[in-house]
C-alpha positions as CSV (number, residue, x, y, z in Angstrom):
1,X,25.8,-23.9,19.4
2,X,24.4,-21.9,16.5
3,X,20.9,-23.1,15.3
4,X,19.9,-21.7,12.0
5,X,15.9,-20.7,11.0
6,X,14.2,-19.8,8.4
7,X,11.9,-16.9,8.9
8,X,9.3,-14.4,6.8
9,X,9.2,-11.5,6.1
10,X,5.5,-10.0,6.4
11,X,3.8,-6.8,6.1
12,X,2.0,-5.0,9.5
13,X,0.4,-2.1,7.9
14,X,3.3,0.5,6.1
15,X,6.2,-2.0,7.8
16,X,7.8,-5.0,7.4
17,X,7.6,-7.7,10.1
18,X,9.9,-10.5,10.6
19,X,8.9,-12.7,13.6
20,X,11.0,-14.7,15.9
21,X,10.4,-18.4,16.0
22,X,9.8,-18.9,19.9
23,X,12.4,-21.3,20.9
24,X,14.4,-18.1,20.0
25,X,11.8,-15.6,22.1
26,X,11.9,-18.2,25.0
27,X,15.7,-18.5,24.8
28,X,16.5,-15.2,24.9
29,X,13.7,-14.5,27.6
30,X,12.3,-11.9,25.2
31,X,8.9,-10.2,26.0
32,X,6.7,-7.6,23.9
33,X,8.0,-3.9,24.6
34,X,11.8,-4.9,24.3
35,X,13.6,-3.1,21.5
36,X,16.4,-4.8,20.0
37,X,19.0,-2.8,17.8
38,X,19.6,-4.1,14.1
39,X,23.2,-3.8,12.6
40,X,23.2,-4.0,8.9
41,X,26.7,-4.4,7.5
42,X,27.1,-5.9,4.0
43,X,27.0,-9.3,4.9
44,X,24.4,-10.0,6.9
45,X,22.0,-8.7,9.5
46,X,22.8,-9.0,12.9
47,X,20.7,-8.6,16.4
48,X,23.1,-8.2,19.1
49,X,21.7,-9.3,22.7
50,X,25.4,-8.3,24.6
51,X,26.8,-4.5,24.1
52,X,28.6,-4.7,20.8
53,X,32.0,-3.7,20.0
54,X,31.4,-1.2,17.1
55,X,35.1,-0.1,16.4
56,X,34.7,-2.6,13.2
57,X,31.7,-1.1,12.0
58,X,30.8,1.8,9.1
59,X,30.1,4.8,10.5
């Protein structure tokens, strides 16, 4: 079932952090070191956790 959060977007020296809420971390059995991709597209931001299916997407 979807859950929804509200997050913020923070500065860590010349970046911009946005930090998971842990039910999410925990959930996902996320640890420091993993590296997640980001796909942009013009509706949203999206953090896949499976191999995604980019045929849809902008190149």
């Amino acid at each position: 079932m979807p859950t929804k959060y509200t997050v913020t977007v923070t500065a860590l020296g010349t970046s911009s952090v946005i930090v998971l809420p842990k039910p999410v971390v925990d959930g996902f059995n996320l640890e420091k070191g993993h590296k997640l991709e980001l796909i942009v597209k013009d509706d949203g931001i999206f953090i896949p956790l499976e191999e995604p299916d980019f045929s849809n997407f902008r190149k």
